[in-house]
C-alpha positions as CSV (number, residue, x, y, z in Angstrom):
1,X,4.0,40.8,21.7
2,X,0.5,40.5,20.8
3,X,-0.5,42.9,18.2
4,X,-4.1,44.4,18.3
5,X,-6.3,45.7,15.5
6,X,-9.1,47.9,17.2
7,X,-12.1,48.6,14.6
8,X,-14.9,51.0,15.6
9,X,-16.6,53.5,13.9
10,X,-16.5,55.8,17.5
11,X,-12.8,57.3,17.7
12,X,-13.5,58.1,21.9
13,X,-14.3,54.0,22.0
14,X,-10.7,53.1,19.7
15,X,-9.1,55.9,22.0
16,X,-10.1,54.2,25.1
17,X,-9.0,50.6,23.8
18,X,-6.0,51.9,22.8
19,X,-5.1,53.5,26.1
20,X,-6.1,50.0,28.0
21,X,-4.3,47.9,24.9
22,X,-0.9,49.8,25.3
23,X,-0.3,50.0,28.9
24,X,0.4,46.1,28.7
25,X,3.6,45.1,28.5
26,X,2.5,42.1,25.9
27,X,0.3,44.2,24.1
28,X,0.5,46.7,21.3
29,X,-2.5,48.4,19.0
30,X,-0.9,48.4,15.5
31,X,-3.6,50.4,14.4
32,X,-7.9,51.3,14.0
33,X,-10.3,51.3,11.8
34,X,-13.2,53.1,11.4
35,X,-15.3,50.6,9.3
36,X,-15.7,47.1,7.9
37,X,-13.9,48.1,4.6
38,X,-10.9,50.0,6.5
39,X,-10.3,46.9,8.2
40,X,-10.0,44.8,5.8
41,X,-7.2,46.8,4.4
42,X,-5.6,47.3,8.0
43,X,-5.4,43.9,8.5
44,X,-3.9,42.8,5.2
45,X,-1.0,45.4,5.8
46,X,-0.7,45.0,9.6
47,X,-1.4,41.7,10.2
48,X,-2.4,41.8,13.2
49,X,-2.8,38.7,15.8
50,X,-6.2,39.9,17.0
51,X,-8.8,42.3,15.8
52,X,-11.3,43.5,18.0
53,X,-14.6,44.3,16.0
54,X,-17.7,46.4,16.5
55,X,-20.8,45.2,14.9
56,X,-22.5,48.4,13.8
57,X,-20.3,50.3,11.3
58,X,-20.7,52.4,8.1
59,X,-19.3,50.8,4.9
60,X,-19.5,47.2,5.8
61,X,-20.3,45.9,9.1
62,X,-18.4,44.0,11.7
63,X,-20.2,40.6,10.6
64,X,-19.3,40.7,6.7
65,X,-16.1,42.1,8.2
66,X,-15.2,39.0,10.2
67,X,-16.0,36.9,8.0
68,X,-13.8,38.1,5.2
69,X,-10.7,38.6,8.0
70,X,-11.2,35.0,8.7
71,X,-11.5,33.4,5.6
72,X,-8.6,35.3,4.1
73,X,-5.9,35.3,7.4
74,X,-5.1,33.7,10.9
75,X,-6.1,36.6,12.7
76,X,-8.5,36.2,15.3
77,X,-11.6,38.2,16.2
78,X,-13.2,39.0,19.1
79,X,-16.5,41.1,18.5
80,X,-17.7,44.1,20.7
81,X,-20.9,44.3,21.1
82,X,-24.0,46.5,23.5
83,X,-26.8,44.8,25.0
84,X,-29.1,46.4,22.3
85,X,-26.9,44.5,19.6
86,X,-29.4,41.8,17.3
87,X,-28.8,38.9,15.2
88,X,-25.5,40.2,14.0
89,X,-24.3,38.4,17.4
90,X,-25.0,35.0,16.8
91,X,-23.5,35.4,13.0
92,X,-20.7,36.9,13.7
93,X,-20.3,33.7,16.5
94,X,-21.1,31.4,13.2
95,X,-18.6,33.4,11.1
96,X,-15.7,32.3,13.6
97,X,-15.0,34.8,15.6
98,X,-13.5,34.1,19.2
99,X,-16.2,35.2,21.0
100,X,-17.7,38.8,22.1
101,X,-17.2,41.3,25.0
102,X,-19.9,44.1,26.2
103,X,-18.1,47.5,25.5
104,X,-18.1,48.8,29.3
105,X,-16.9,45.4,30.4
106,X,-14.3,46.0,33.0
107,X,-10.5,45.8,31.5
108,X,-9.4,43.2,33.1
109,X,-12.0,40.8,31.0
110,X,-11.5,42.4,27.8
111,X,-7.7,41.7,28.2
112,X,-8.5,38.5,29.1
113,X,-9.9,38.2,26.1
114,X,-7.8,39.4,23.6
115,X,-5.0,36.8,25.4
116,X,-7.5,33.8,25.3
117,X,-7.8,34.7,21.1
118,X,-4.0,35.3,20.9
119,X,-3.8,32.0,22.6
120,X,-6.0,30.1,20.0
121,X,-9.1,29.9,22.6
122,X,-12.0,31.7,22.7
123,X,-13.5,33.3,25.6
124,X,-17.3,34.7,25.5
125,X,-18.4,37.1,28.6
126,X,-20.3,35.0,31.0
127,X,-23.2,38.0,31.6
128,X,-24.3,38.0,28.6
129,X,-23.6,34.2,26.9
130,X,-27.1,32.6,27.8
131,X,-29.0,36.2,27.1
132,X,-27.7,36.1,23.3
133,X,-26.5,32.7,22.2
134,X,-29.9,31.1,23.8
135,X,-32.0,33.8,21.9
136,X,-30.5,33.5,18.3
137,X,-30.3,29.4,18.7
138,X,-33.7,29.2,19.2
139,X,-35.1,30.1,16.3
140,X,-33.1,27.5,14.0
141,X,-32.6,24.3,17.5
142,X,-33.9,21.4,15.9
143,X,-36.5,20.7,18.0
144,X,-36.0,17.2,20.2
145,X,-32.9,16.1,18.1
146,X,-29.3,15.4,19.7
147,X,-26.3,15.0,17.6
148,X,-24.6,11.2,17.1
149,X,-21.5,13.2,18.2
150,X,-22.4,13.6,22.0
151,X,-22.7,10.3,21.9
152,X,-19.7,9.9,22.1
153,X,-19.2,11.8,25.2
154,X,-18.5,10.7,28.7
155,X,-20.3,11.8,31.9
156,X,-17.4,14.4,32.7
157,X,-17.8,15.3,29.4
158,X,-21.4,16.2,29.1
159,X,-21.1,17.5,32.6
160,X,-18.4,20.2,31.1
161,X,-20.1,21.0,28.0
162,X,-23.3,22.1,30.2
163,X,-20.9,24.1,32.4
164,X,-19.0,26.0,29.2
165,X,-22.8,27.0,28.6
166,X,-22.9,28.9,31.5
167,X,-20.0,30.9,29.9
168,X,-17.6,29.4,33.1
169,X,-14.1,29.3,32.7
170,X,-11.9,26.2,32.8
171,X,-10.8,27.1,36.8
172,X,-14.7,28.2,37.6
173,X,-15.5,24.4,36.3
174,X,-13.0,23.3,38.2
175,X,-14.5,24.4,41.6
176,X,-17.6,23.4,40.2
177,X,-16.6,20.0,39.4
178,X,-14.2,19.9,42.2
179,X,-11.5,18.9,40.1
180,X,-7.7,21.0,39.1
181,X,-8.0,22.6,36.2
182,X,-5.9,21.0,34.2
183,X,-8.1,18.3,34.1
184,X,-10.6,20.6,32.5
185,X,-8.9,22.0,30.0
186,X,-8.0,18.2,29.0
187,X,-12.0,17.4,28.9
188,X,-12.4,20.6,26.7
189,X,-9.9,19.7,24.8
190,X,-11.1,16.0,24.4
191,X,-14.6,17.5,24.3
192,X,-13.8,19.8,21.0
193,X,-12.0,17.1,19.4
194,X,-14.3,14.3,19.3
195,X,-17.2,17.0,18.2
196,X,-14.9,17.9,15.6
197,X,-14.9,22.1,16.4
198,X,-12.1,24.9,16.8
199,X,-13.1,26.1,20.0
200,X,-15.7,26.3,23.3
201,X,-17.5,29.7,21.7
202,X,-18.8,26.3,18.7
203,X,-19.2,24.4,21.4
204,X,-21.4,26.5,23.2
205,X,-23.5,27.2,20.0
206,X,-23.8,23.6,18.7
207,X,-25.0,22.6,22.4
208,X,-27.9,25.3,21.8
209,X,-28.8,24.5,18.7
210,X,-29.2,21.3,19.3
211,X,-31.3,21.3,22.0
212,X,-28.7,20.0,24.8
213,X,-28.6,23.2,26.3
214,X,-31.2,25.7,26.7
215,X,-32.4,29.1,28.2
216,X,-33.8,28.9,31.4
């Protein structure tokens, strides 16, 4: 059983999350949280295997938030976020968190993602991964400068890391590529060890803000 920390400072928004959450069979909200310093206390006590995080909340916000869940348990987060939502985005990417969701994303997505975190992956929602991770990477891409790292990379390789970009998932490269998907997940997984990173959300980043991928 999966168990789901929901933190946002709207009770209607944790109500609906809830009601999505819990009619899973592998899925269970062990509680909510109204703001960044409630849920720091909710997830010491409840430890719970995911915590899904707004950005803009009273107290503390969902960036300092995520970055203190991280750096003190193995909980994963995945951040909620509105198309009006700023820089917080791209930090709360850098802090570690497992990726982000739009908040009227359909269900099916946002339970994908809180299985993809469970899972130790990271899943970011392909409308909106160029629109924010292109516009906060721009301002601090190294202008003309690759890292020694992608060196290291094989055709395949490169090829995937331009698809993950796109915010595709392992079987949507695999129709790209016209390959089975397990051999996808193996270059992702090849991919994210030689580059030395956790998962394809720091992928994605380091490939904008280094000038291998780009917006437009």
């Amino acid at each position: 059983m999966i168990k789901v920390l929901v933190v946002d400072d709207q009770q209607l928004v944790r109500a609906g999350f809830r009601v999505i959450l819990d009619a899973e069979p592998d899925l269970t909200v062990v509680g909510e949280a109204s703001d960044g310093v409630t849920a720091l206390q909710r997830n010491r006590d409840l430890e719970p295997d995911v915590v899904l995080m707004d950005i803009r909340m009273p107290a503390m916000d969902g960036l300092e938030a995520t970055r203190r869940i991280l750096a003190s348990s193995p909980a994963r987060v995945v951040i909620l976020t509105t198309f009006d939502a700023d820089e917080y985005i791209y930090g709360a990417l850098q802090a570690g968190a497992s990726g982000f969701m739009l908040k009227d994303a359909p269900p099916d997505q946002l339970l994908a993602a809180v299985r993809a975190a469970a899972a130790g992956n990271a899943l970011i929602d392909a409308s909106v991964t160029k629109r924010f991770i292109a516009h906060f990477t721009k301002a601090v891409r190294p202008a003309g400068r690759t890292p020694d790292a992608l060196n290291t990379l094989t055709g395949r390789e490169l090829d995937v890391l331009r698809l993950l970009t796109e915010g595709l998932s392992n079987s949507e490269i695999a129709v790209r590529l016209v390959v089975e998907e397990t051999t996808v997940k193996t270059h992702v997984s090849r991919i994210l060890m030689k580059l030395g990173l956790r998962d394809r959300v720091q992928a994605v980043i380091l490939a904008y803000e280094t000038g291998f991928a780009h917006s437009g």
